[in-house]
C-alpha positions in Angstrom: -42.6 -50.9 59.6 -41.9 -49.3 56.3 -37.8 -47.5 56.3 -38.1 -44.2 55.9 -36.6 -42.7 52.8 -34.7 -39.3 51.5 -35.3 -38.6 48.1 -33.8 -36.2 45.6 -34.0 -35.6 41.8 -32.5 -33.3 39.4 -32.2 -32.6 35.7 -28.9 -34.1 34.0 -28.0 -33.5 30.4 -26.4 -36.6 27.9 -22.7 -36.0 26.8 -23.2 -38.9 23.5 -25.1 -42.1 26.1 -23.2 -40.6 28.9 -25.3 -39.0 32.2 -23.7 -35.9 33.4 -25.0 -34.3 37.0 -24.6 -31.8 38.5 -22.6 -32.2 42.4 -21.6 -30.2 45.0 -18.4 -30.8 47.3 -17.6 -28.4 50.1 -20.6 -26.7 48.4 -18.0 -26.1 45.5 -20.3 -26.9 42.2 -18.9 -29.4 39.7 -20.3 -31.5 36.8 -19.8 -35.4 37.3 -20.3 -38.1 35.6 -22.5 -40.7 36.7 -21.4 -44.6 36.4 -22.8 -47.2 38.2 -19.8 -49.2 37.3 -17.3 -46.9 39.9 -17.1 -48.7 43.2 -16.3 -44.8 44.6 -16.4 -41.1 44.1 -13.6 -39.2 42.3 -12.8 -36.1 42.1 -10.7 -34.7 39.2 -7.1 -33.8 40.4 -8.3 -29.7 38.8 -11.0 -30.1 41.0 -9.2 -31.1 44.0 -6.9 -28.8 43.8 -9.3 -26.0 43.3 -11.2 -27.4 46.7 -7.3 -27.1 48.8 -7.9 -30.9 49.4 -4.7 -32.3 50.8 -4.1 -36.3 50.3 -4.6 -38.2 53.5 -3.4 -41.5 51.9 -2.7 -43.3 48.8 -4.7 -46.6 47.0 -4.9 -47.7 43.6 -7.8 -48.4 41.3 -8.8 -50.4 37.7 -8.5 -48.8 34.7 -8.4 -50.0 31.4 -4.5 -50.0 31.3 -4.0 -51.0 34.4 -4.0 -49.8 37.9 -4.5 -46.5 38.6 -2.7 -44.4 41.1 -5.3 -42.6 43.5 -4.6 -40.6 46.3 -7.5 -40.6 48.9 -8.9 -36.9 50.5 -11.4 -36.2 53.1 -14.4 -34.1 52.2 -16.7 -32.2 54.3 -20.1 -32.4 52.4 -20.6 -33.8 49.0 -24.3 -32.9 47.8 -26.7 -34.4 45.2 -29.9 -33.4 44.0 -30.8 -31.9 47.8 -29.2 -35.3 48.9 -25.9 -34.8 51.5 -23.1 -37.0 52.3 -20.9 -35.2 55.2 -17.3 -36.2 56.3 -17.3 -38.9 53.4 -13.4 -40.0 51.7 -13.1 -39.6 48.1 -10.2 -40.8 45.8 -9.1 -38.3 43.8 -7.2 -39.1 40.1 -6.3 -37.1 36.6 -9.6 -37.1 34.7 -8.2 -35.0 31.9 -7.7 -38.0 29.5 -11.1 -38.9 30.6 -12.6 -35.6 29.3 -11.0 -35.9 26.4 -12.2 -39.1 25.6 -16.1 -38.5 26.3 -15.7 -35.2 24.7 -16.2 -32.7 27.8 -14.4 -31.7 31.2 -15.6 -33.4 33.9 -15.0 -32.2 37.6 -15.6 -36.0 39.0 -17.2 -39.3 38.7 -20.4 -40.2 41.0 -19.8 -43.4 42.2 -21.7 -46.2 44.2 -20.8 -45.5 47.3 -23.2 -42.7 47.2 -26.4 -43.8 45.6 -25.7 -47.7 46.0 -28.0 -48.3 49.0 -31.4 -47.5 47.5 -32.8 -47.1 43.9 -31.7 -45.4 41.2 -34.4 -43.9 38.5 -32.7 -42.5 35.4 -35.7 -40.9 33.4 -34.4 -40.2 29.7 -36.9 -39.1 28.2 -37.2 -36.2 30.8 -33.6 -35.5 31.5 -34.2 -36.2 35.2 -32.1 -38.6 37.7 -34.0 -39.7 41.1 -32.2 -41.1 44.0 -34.2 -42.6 46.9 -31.6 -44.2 49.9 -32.4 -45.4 53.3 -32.4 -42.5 56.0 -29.7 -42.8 58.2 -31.1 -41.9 61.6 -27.5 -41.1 63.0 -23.5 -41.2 61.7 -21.8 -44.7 63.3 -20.2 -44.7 66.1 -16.6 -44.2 65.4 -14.9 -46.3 67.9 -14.3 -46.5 72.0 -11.3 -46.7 73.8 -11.7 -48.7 77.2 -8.3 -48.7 78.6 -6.6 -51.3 76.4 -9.1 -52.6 74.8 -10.6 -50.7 71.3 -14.3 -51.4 69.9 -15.4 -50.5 67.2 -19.6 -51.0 67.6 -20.6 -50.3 64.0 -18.3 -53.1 62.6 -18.9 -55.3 65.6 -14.8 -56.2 66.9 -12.5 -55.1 69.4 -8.6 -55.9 69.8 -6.5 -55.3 72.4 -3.5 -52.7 72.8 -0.2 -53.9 74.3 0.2 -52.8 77.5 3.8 -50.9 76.8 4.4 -47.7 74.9 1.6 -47.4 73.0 -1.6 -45.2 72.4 -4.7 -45.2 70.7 -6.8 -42.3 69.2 -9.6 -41.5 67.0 -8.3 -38.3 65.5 -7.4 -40.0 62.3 -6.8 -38.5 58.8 -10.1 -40.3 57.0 -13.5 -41.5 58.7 -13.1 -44.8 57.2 -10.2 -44.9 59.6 -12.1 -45.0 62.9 -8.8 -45.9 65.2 -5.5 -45.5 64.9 -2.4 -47.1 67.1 1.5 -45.2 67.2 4.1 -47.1 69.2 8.1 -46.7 69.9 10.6 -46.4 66.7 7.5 -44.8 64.9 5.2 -48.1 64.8 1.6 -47.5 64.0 -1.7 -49.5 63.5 -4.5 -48.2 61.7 -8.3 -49.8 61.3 -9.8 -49.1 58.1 -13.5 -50.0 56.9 -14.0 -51.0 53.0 -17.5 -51.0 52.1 -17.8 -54.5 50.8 -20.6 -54.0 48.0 -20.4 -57.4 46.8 -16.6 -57.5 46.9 -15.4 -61.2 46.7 -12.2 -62.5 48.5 -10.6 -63.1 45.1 -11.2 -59.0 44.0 -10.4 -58.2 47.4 -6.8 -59.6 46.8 -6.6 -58.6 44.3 -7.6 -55.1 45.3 -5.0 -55.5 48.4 -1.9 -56.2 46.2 -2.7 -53.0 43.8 -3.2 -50.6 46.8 -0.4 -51.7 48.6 1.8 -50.9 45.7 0.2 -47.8 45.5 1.0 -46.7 48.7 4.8 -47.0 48.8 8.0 -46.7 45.9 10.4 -49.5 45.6 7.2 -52.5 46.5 8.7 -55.5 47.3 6.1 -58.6 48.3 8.0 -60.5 51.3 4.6 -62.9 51.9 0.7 -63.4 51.2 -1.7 -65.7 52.2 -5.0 -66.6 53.0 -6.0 -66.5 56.8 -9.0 -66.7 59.1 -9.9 -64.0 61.7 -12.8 -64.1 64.2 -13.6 -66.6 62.4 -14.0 -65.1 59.4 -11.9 -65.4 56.0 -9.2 -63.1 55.8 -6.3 -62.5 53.8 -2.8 -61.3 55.0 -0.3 -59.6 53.0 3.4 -58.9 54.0 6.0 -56.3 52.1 8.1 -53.1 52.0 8.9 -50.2 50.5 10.1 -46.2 50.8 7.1 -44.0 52.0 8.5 -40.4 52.4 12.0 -41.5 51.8 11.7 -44.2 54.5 12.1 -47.4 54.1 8.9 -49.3 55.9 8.3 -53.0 56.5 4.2 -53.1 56.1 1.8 -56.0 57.2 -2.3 -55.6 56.1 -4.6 -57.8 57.4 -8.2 -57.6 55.2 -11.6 -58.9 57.6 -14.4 -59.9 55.8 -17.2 -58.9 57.8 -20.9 -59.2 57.1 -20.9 -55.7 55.0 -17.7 -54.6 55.1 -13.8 -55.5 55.0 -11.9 -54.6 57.7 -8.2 -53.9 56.9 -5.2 -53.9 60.0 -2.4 -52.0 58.6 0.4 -52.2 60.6 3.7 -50.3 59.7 7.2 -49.1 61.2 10.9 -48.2 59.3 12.5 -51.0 58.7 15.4 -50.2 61.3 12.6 -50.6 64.8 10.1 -53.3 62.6 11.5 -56.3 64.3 11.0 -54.8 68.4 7.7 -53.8 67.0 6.6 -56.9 65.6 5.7 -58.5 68.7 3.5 -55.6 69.5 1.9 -55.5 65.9 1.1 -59.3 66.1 -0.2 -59.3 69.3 -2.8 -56.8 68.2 -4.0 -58.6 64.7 -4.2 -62.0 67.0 -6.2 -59.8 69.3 -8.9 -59.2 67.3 -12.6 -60.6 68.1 -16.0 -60.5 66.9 -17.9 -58.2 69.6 -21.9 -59.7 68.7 
């Protein structure tokens, strides 16, 4: 049985060797650029800010000097050539430099995420990109909450949730985050999904350590090391630092899964981590394969 497919084209124009297309967000026009080399979409900090997007958390990315600080923002719809992405994250970064260096403002950068699961036709001679991607029938389930236990069907696990003083919901700040934990002393857990894409163990580290540097001030590594978790090769990294003038001990627990990474990040001040720690630990132990 053939997969059926959703298929959009549109004219771009060439800034030098560089393809420049034309995307909505929040049906908010901008001009992008399109690399096949970004893992993600970004959005131009301008452009952001023009949108009212608010930062729901903080990562880091690659650039040519370095990493790159990135805050992360949820968007409603983002929209190319007829094609639609809705409730999607985006990271969101100064692309001024960027414009300068190409030659042209830019409102973003298409990324992978977006066209990455079909084929991409870039027609020069006509000026005309063409996307064709699977159709997705339905958006994934998000997750389920059966008394203590937490499953999330699309990524196939489920852990537990001590049985004391904590609560589970799925009115989280990004839909990559389909669950999220809060206990006593201002403990919480969050489950995030990483599209994997290819993403090796080694980049995934490597990815790990700059993110988690990202998200606080004052990073200090306590521990790191690779792991296994349902089964699966993991990697565990340990370390604090002041988020919001609040000085956090921070444990992240990366899942490789068959097409995605699954990241634990468990956090509390520093003050409450140790009566937490227990609960925390308990929780990333928990964790099973569900098929």
């Amino acid at each position: 049985m053939t997969q059926l497919q959703d298929r959009g084209t549109c004219q771009f124009s060439l800034q030098g060797n560089l393809v420049l297309v034309d995307v909505a967000v929040n049906d908010v026009p901008g001009r992008f650029l399109l690399d096949t080399g970004a893992g993600v979409t970004l959005l131009g900090q301008a452009f952001a800010d023009r949108l009212g997007l608010k930062a729901a958390d903080r990562s880091a990315g690659f650039g040519a000097g370095g990493d790159v600080a990135l805050t992360i923002v949820r968007v409603e719809s983002l929209s190319v050539a007829g094609l639609v992405d809705r409730d999607v994250s985006c990271m969101v970064m100064d692309l001024g430099e960027l414009g300068t260096r190409i030659g042209t403002a830019i409102d973003g950068v298409l990324g992978f995420d977006f066209f990455g699961t079909g084929i991409l036709h870039i027609d020069y001679p006509a000026r005309r990109v063409t996307i064709e991607r699977p159709r997705v029938a339905a958006p994934h389930p998000s997750a389920a909450i059966d008394g203590r236990i937490l499953r999330i069907p699309h990524l196939g696990i489920e852990l537990s949730l001590p049985e004391r003083d904590w609560s589970a919901t799925k009115d989280t700040p990004l839909p990559t985050m389909p669950v999220m934990m809060t206990g006593p002393g201002g403990a919480k857990v969050t489950v995030s999904e990483i599209k994997a894409q290819g993403l090796s163990v080694a980049a995934m580290k490597a990815s790990m350590d700059a993110s988690a540097k990202a998200q606080v001030d004052r990073f200090e590594r306590l521990a790191s090391r690779d792991v296994e978790s349902t089964g699966r090769p993991a990697y565990r990294l340990d370390y604090r630092g002041t988020r919001e003038g609040i000085r956090q001990r921070l444990v992240a627990l990366a899942v490789l899964l068959e097409e995605s990474w699954v990241v634990l990040g468990c956090e509390a001040p520093e003050e409450s981590f140790a009566d937490a720690a227990p609960a925390m630990e308990a929780m990333l132990e928990s964790v099973q394969a569900s098929r």
